[in-house]
PAFITOR-899973 format. One line per 3 residues: their letters; for each residue x, y, z of N, C-alpha, C, O, CB. Coordinates in steps of 0.001 Angstrom, whole numbers. Glycine has a CB too. Layout:
// PAFITOR-899973
A	X Y Z X Y Z X Y Z X Y Z X Y Z  ...
// end
This chain:
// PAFITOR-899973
XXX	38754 -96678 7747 38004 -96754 6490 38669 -95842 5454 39061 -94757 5884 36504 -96350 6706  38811 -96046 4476 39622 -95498 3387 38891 -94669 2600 37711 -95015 2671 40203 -96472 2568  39055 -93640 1811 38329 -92491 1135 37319 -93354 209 36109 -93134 256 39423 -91377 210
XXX	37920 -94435 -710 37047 -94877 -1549 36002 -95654 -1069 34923 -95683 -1661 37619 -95464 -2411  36267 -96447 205 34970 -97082 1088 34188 -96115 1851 33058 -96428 2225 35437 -98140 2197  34767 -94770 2166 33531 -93785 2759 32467 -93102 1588 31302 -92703 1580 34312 -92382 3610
XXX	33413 -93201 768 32952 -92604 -770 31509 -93203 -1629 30483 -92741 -2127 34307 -93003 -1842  32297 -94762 -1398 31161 -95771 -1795 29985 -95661 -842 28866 -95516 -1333 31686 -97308 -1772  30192 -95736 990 29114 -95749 1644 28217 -94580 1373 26990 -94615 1274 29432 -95877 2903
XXX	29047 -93483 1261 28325 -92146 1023 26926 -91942 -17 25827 -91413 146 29453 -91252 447  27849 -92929 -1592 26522 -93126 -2676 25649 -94340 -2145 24537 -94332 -2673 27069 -93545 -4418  25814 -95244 -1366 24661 -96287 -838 23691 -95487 -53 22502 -95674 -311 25253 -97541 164
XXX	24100 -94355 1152 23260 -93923 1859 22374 -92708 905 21337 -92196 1326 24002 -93503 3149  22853 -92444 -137 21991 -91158 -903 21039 -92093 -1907 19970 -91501 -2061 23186 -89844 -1980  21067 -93378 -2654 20663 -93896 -3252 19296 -94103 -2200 18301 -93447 -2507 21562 -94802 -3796
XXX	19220 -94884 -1121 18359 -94872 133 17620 -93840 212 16439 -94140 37 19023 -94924 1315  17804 -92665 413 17329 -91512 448 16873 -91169 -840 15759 -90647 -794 18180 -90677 951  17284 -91266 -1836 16402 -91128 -2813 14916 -92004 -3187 14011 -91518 -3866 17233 -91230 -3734
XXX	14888 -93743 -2433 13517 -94115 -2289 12404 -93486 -1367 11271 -93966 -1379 13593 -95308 -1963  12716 -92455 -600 11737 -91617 470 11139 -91164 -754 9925 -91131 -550 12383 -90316 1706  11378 -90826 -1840 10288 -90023 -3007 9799 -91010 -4068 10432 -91868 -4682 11102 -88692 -3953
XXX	7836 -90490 -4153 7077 -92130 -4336 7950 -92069 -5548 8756 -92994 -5646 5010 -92465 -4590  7950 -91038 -6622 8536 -91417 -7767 9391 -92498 -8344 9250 -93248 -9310 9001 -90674 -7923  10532 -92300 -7240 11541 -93378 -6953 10871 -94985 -6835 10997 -95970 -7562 12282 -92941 -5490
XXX	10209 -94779 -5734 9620 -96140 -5202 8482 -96458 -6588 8274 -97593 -7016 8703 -95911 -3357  8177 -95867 -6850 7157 -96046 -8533 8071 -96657 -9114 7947 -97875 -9244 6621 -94576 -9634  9442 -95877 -9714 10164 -96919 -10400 10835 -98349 -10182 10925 -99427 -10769 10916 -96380 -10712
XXX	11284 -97694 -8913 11690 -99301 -8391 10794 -100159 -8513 11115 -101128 -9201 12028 -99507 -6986  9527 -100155 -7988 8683 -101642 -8240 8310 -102104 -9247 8197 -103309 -9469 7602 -101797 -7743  7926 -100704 -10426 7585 -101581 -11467 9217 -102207 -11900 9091 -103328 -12391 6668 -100666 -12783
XXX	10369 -101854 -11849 10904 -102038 -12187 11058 -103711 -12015 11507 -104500 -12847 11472 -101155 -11966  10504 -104012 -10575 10743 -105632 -10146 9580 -106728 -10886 9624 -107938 -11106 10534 -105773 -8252  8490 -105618 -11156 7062 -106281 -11643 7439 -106628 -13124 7111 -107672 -13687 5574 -105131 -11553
XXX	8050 -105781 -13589 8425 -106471 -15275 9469 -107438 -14814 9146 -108582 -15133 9208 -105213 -16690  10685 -107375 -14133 11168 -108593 -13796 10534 -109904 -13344 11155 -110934 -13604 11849 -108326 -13029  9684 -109966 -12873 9418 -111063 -12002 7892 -111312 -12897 7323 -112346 -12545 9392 -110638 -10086
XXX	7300 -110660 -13789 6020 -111086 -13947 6268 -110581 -15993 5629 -110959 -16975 4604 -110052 -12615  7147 -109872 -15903 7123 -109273 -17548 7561 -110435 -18879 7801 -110126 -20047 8451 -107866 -17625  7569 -111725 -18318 7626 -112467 -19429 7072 -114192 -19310 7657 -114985 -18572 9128 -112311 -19828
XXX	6212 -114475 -19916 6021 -115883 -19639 6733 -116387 -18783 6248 -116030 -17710 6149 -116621 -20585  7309 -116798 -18665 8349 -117924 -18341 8600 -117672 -16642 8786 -118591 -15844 9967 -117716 -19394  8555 -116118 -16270 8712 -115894 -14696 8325 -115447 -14723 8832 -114443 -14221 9426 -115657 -13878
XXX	6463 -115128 -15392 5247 -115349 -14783 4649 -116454 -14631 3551 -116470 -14076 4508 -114773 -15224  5078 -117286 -14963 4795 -118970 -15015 5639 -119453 -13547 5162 -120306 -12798 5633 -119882 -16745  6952 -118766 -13280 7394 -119703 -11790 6376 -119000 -10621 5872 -119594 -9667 9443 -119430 -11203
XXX	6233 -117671 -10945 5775 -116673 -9838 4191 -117334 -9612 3932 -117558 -8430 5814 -114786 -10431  3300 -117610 -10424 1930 -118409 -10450 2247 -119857 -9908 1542 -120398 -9057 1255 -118509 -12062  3647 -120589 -10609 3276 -121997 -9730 3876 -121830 -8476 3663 -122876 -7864 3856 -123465 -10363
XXX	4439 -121147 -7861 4945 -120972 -6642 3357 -120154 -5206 3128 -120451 -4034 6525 -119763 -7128  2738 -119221 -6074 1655 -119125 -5541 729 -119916 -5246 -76 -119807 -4321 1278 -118542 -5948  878 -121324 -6583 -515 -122282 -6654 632 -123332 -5407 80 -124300 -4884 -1187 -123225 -8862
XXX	1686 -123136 -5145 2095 -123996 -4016 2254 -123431 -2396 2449 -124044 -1347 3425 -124509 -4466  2079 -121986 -2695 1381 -121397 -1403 -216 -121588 -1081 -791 -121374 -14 1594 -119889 -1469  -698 -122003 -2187 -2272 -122185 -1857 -2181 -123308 -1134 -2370 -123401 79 -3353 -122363 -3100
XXX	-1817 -124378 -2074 -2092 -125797 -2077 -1701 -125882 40 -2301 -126417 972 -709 -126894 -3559  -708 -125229 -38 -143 -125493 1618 -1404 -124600 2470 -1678 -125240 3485 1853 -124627 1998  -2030 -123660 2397 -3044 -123335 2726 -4109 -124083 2970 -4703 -124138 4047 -3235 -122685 2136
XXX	-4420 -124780 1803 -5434 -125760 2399 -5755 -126697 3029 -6817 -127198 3396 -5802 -126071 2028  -3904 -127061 3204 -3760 -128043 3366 -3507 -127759 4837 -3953 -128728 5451 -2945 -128655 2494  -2963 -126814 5736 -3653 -126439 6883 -5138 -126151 7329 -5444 -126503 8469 -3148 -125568 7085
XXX	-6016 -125591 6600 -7384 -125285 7224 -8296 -126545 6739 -9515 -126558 6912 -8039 -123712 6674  -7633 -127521 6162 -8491 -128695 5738 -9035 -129637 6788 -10207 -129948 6578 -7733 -129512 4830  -8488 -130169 7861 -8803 -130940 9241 -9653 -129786 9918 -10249 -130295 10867 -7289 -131442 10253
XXX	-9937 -128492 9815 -10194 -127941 10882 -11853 -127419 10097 -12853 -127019 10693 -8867 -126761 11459  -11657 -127608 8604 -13102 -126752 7898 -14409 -127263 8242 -15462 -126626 8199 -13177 -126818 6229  -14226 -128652 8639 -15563 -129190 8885 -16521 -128910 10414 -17562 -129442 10801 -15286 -130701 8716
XXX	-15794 -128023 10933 -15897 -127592 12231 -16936 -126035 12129 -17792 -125594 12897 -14192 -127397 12855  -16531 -125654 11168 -17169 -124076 10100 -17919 -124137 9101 -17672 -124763 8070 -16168 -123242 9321  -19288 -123230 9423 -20163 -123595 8398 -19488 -123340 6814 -18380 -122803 6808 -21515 -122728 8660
XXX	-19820 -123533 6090 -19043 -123533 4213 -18983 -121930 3700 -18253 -121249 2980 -20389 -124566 2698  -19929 -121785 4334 -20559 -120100 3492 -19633 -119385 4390 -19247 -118321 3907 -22651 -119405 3700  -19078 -119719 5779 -18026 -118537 6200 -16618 -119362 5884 -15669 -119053 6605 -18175 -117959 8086
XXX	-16413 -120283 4971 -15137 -120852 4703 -14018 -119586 4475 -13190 -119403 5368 -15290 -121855 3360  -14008 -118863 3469 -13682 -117921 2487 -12977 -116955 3889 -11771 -116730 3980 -15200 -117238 1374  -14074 -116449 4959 -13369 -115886 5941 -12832 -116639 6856 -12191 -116020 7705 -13991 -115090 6490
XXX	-12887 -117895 6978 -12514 -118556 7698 -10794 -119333 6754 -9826 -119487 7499 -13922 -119438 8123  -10724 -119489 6157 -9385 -119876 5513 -8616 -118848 4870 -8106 -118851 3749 -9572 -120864 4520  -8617 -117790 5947 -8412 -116232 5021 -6662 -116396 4238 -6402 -115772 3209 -8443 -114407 6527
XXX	-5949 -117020 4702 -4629 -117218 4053 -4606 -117293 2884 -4044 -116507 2122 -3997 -118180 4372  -5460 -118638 2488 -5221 -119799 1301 -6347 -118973 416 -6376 -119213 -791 -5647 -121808 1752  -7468 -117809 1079 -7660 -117195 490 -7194 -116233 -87 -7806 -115895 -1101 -8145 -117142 741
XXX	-5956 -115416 304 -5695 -114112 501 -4626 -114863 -845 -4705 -114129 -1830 -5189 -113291 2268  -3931 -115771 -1044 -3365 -116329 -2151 -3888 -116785 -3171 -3170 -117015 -4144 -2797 -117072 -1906  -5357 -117053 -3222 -5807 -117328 -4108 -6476 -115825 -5100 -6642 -115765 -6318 -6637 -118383 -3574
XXX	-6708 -114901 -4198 -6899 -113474 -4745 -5626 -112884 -5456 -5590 -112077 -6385 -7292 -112498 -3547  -4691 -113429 -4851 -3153 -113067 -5271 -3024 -113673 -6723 -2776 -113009 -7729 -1893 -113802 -4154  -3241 -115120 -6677 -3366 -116109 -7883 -4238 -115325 -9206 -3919 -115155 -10383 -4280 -117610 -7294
XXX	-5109 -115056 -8656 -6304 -114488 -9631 -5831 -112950 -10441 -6099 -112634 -11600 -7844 -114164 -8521  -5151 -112250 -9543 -4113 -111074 -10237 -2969 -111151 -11122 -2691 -110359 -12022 -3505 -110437 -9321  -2132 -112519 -10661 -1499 -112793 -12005 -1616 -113098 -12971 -890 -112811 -13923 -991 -113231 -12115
XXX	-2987 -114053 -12963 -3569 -114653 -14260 -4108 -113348 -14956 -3937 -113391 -16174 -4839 -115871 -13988  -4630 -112359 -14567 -5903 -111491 -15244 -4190 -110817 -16358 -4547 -110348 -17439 -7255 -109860 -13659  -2743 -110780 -16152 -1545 -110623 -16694 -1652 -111518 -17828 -1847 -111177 -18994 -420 -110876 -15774
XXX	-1486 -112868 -17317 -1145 -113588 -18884 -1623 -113701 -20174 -893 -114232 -21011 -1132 -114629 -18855  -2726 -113294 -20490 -2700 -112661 -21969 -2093 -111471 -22279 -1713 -111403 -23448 -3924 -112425 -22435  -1873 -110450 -21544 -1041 -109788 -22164 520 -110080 -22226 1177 -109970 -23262 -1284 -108721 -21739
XXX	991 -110429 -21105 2393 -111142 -21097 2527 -112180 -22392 3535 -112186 -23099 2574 -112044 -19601  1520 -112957 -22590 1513 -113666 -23842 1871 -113360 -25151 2270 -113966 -26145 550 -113968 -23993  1643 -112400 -24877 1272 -111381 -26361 2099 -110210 -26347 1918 -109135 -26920 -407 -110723 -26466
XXX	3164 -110638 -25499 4726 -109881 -25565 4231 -108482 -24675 5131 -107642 -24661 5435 -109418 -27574  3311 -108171 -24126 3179 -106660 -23948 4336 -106408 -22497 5224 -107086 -21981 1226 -106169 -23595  3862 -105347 -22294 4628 -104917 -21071 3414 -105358 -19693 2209 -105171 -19859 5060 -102953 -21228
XXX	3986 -105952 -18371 3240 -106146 -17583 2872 -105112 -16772 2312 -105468 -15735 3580 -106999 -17082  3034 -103816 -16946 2944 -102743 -15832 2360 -101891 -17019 1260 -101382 -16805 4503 -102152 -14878  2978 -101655 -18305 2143 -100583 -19116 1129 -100886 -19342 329 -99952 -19299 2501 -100180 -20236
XXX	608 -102109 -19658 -386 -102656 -20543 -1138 -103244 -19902 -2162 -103674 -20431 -36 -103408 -21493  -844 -103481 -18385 -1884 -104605 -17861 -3516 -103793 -17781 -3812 -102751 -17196 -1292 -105233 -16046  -4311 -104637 -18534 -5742 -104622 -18391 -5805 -103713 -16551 -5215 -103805 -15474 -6463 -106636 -18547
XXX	-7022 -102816 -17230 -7536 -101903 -15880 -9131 -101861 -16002 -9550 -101802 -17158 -6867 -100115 -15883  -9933 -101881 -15134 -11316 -101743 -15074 -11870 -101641 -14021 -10998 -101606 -13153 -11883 -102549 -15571  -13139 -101552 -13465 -13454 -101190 -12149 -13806 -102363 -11101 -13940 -102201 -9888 -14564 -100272 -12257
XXX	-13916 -103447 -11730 -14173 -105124 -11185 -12294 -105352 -11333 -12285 -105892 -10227 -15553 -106527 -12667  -11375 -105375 -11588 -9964 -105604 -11293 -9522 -104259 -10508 -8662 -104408 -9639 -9066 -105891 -12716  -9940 -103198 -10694 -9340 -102714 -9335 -10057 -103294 -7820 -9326 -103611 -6882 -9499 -101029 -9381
XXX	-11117 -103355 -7758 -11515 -104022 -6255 -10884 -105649 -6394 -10712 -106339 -5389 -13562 -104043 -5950  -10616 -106068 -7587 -9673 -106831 -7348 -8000 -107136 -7127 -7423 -108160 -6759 -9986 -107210 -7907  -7587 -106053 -7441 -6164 -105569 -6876 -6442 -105418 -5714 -5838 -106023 -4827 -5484 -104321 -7386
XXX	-7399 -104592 -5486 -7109 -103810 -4404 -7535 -105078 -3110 -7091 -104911 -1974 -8103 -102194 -4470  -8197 -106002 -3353 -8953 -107233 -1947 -8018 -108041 -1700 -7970 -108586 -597 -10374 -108372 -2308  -6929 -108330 -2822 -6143 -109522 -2859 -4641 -108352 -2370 -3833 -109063 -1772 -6195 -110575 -4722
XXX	-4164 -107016 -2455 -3363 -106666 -1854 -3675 -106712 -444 -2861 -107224 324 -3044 -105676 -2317  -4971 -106140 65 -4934 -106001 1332 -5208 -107227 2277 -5039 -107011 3477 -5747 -105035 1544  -5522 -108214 1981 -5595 -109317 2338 -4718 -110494 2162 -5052 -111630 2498 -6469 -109483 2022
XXX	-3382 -110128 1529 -1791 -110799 1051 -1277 -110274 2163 -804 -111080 2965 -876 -110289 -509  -1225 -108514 2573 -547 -107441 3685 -1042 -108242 4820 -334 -108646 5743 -1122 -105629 3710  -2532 -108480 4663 -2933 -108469 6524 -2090 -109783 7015 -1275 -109977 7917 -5045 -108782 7012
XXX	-2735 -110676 5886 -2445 -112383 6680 -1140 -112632 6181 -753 -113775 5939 -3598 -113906 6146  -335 -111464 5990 1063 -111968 5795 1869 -111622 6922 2783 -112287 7410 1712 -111431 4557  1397 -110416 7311 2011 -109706 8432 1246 -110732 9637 1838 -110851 10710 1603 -107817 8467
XXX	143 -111343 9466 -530 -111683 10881 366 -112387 11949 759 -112069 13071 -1765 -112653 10653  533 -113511 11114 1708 -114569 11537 2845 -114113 12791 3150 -114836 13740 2648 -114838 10086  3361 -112760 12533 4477 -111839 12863 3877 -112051 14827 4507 -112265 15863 4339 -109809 11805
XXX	2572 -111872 14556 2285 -111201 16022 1294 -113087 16381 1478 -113496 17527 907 -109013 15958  766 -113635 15841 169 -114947 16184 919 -115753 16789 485 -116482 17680 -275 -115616 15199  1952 -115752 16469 2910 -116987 16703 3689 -116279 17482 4272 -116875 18387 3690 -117743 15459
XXX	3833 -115213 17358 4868 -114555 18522 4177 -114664 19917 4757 -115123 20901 5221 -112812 18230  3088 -114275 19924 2323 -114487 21258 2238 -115518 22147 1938 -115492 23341 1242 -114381 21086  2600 -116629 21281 2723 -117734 21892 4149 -118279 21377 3930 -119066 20456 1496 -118612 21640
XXX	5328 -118172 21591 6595 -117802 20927 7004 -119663 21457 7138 -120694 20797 7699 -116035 21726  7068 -119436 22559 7273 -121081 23288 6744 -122024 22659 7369 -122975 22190 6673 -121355 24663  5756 -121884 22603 4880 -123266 22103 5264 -123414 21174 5623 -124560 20903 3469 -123385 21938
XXX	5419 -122306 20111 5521 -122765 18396 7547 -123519 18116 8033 -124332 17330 5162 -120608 17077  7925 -122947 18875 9299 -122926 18579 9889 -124375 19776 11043 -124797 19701 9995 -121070 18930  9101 -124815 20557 9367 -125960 20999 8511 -127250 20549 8733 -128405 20914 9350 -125763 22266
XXX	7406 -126785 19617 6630 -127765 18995 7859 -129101 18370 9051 -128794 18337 5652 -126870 17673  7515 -130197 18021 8186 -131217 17409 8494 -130598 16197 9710 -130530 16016 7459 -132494 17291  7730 -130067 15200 8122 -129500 14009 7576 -128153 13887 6466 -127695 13615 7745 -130314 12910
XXX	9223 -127455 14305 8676 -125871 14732 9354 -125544 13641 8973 -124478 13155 9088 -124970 16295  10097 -125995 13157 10557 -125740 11456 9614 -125381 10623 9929 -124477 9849 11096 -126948 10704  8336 -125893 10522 6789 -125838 9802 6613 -124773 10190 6916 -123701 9666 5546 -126807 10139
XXX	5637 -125180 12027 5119 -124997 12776 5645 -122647 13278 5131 -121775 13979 5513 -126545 13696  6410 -122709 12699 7202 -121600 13252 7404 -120829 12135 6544 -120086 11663 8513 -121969 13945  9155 -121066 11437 10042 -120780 10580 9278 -120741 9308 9286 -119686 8674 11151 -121676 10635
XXX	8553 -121870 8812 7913 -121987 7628 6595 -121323 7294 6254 -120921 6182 7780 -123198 7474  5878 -121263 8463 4850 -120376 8337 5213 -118760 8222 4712 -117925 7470 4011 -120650 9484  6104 -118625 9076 6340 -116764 8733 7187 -116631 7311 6822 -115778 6502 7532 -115805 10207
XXX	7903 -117170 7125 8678 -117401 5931 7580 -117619 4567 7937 -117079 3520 9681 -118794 6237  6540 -118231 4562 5848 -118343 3180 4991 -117013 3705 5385 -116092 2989 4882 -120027 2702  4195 -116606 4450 3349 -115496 4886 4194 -114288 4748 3493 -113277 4791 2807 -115666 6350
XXX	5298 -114069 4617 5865 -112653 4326 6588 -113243 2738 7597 -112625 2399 7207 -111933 5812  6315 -113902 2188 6412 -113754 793 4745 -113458 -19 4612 -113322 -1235 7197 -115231 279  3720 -113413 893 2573 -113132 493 2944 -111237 198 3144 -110795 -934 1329 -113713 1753
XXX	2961 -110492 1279 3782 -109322 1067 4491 -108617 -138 4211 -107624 -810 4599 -109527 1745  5706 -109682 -147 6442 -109395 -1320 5411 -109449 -2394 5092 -108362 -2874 7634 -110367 -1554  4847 -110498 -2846 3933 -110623 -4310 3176 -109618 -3890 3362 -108766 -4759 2996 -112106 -4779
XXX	2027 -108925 -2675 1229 -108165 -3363 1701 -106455 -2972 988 -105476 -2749 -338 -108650 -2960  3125 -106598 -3004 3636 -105141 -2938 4289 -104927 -4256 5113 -104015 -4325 4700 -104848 -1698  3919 -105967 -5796 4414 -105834 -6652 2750 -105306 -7670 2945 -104606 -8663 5410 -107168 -6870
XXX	1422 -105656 -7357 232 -105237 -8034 328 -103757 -7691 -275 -103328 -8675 -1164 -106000 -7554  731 -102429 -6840 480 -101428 -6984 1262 -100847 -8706 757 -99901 -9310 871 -100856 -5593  2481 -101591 -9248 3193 -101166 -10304 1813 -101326 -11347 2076 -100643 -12337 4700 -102119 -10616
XXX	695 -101847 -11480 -204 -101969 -12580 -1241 -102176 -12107 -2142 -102289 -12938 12 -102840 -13496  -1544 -102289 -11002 -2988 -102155 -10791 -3512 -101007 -10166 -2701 -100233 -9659 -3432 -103160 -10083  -5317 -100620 -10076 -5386 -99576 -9864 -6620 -100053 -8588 -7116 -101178 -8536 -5593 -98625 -11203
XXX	-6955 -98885 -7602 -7983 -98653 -6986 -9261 -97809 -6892 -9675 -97090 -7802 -7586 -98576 -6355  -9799 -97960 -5783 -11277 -96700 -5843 -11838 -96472 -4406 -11619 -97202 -3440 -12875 -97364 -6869  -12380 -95666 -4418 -12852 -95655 -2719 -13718 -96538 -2267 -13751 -96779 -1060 -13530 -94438 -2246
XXX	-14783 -97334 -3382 -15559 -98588 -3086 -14511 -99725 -2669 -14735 -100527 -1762 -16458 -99055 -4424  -13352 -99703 -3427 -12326 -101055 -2958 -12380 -101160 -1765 -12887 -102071 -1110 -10803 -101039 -3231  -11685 -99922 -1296 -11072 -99637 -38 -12122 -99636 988 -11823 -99591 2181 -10326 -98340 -54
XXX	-13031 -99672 683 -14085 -99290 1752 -14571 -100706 2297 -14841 -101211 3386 -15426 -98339 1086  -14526 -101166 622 -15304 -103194 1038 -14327 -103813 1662 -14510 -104808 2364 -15687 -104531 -499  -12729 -103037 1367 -11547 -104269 1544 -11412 -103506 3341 -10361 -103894 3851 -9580 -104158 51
XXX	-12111 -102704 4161 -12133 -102392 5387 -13092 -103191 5999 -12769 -104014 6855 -12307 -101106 5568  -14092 -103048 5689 -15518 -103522 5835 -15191 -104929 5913 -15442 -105171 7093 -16604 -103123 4616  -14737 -106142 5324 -14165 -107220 5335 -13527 -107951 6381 -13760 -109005 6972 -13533 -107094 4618
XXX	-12507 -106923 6434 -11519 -106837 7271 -11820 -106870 9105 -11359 -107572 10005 -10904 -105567 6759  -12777 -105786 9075 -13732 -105644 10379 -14617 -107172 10217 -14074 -108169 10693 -14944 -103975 10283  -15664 -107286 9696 -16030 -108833 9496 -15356 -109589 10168 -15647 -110043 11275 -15910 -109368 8251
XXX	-14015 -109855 9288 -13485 -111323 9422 -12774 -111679 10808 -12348 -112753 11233 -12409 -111592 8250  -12802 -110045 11513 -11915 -109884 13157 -12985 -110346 13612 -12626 -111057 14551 -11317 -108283 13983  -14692 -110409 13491 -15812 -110512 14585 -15665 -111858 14223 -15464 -112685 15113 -17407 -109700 14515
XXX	-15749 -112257 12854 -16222 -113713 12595 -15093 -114735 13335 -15358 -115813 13867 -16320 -114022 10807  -13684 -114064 13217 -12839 -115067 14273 -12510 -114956 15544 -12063 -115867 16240 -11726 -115275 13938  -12659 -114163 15783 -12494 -113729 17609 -14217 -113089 18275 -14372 -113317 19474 -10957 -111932 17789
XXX	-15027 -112587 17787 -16146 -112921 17865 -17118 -114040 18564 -17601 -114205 19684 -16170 -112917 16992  -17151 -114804 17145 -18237 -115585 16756 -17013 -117167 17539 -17554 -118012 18252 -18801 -115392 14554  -15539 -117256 17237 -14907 -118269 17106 -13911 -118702 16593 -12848 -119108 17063 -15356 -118723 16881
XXX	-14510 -118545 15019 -13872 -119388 13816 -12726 -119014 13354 -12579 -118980 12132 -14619 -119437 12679  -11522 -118604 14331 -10509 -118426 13878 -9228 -119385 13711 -8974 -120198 14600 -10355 -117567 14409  -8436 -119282 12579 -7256 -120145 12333 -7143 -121092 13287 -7820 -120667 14223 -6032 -119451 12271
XXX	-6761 -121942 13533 -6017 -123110 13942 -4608 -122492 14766 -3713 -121810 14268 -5649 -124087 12502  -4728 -122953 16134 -3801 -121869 16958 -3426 -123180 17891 -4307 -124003 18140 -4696 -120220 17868  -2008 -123351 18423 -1656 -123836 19580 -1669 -123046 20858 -843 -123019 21771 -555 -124267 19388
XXX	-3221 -122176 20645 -3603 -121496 22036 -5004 -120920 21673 -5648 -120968 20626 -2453 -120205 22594  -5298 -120278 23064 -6690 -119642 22498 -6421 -118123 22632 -6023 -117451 23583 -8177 -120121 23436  -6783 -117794 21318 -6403 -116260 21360 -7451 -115290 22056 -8621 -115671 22048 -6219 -115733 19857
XXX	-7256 -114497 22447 -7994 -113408 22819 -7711 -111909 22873 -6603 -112272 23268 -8276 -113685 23826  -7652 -110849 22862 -8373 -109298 22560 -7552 -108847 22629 -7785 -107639 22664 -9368 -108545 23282  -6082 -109136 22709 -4721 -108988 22081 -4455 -109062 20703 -4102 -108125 19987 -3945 -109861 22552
XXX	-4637 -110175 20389 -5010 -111093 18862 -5443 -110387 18125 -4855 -109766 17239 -6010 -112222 18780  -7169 -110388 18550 -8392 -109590 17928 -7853 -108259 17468 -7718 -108105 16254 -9646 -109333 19022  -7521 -107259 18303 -6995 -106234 18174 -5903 -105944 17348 -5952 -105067 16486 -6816 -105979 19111
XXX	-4858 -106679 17582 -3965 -106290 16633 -4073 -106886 14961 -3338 -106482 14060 -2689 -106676 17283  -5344 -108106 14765 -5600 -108395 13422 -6362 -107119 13470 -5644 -106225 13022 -6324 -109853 12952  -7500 -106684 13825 -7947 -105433 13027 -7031 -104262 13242 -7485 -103247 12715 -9397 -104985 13430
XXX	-6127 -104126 13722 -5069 -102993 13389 -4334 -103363 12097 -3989 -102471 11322 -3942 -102803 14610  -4119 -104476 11879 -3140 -104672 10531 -3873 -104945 9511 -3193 -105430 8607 -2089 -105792 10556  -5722 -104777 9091 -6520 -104648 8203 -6672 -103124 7984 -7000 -102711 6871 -7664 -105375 8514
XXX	-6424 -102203 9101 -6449 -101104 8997 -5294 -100541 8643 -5362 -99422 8137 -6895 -100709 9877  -3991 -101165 8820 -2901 -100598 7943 -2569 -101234 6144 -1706 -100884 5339 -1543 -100906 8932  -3490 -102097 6055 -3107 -102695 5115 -4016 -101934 3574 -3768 -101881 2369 -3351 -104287 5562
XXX	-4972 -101519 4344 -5969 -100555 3527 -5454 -99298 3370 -5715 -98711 2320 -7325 -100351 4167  -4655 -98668 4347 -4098 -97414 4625 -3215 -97523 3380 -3435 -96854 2370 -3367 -97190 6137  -2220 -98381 3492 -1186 -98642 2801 -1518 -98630 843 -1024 -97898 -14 -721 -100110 3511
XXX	-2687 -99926 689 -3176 -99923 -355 -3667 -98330 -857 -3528 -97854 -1984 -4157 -100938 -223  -4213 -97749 211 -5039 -96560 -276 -3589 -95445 -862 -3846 -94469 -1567 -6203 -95794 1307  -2124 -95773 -449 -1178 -94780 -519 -80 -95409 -1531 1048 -94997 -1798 -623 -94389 970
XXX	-936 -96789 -2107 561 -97499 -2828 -410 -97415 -4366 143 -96953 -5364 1265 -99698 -2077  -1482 -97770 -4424 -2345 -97675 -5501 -3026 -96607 -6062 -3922 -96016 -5460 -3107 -98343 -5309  -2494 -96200 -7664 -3254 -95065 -8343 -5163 -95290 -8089 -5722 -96344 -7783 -2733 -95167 -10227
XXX	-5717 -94138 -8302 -6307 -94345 -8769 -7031 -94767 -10074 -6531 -94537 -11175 -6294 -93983 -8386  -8363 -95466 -9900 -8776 -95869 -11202 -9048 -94505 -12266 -9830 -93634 -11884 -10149 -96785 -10975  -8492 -94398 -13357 -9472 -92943 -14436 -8650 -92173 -13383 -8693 -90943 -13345 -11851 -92617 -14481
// end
């Protein structure tokens, strides 16, 4: 390796080390949030690309909803929900993006949009990460299915772009200890209401207290996380 390629690696590994401090990581994201959301036009792809993560959401829990009473739909289609909370954070942006402002200085703050930052981050984190350990558990089945391309590849692949979008609302949105508390409280819920009571996702197996367990471990990191990525409100 030659002086100027140890030289170069040398400033890649200190640049790295400089995101360990939040400051850093503060700038970096908003830095991606005015990219990706700071002007009409790619806040307009970033919303129709979400309204085509929904649309595929429903379009999985749709054969299976009539099986679940209506009033636990919401916890019961937690994906296509957890994107539609996502959906609802970019829009509460486009009047000000409209109106030329900055999407991270200027975005509207209040105490009904922080429990809304804060429900639609932690619920983008949980059921994005879920996938990771659902489908892994049953690794065979999904990946020898006829269309494990979907069935597999495509599901973890759109579910960790849920992630990406709501690791970009801490650059302008804010929280409170009521968020965090309902977006736990939820979270616990929606583990009884599907491994519980039943009514969980649509699985090429039947899950059990493996499952259970590690979805309420990743509602509990996802709140953790929110509680350490989001200012407070005031």
């Amino acid at each position: 390796m030659s002086r100027s390629d140890r030289s170069r690696l040398l400033r890649s590994f200190r640049r790295l080390h400089r995101l360990r401090r939040a400051a850093v990581r503060r700038r970096v994201r908003a830095a991606f949030a005015e990219e990706l959301l700071g002007t009409p036009r790619s806040l307009a792809v970033v919303l129709a690309f979400t309204a085509f993560m929904f649309a595929v959401g429903v379009g999985y829990y749709a054969p299976t909803a009539a099986d679940v009473p209506p009033w636990l739909w919401p916890l019961y289609a937690d994906s296509a929900v957890a994107v539609a909370l996502g959906g609802l954070v970019l829009l509460t942006l486009v009047p000000t993006v409209r109106d030329a402002g900055s999407a991270v200085d200027d975005a509207p703050t209040s105490r009904p949009l922080a429990y809304l930052h804060t429900l639609a981050f932690v619920w983008l984190v949980q059921f994005g990460l879920w996938p990771l350990v659902s489908l892994n558990l049953a690794f065979g089945e999904y990946v020898a299915a006829p269309d494990a391309w979907i069935y597999y590849w495509g599901v973890l692949g759109t579910h960790l772009c849920f992630v990406g979008l709501a690791l970009l609302f801490p650059a302008f949105g804010r929280t409170t200890r009521g968020a965090l508390t309902l977006a736990l409280a939820l979270g616990v819920v929606n583990v009884v209401i599907d491994y519980g009571i039943g009514y969980h996702p649509p699985l090429l197996y039947e899950p059990g207290a493996l499952l259970a367990s590690a979805t309420l471990t990743l509602a509990v990191v996802a709140v953790a996380l929110a509680s350490h990525s989001f200012r407070r409100l005031g």
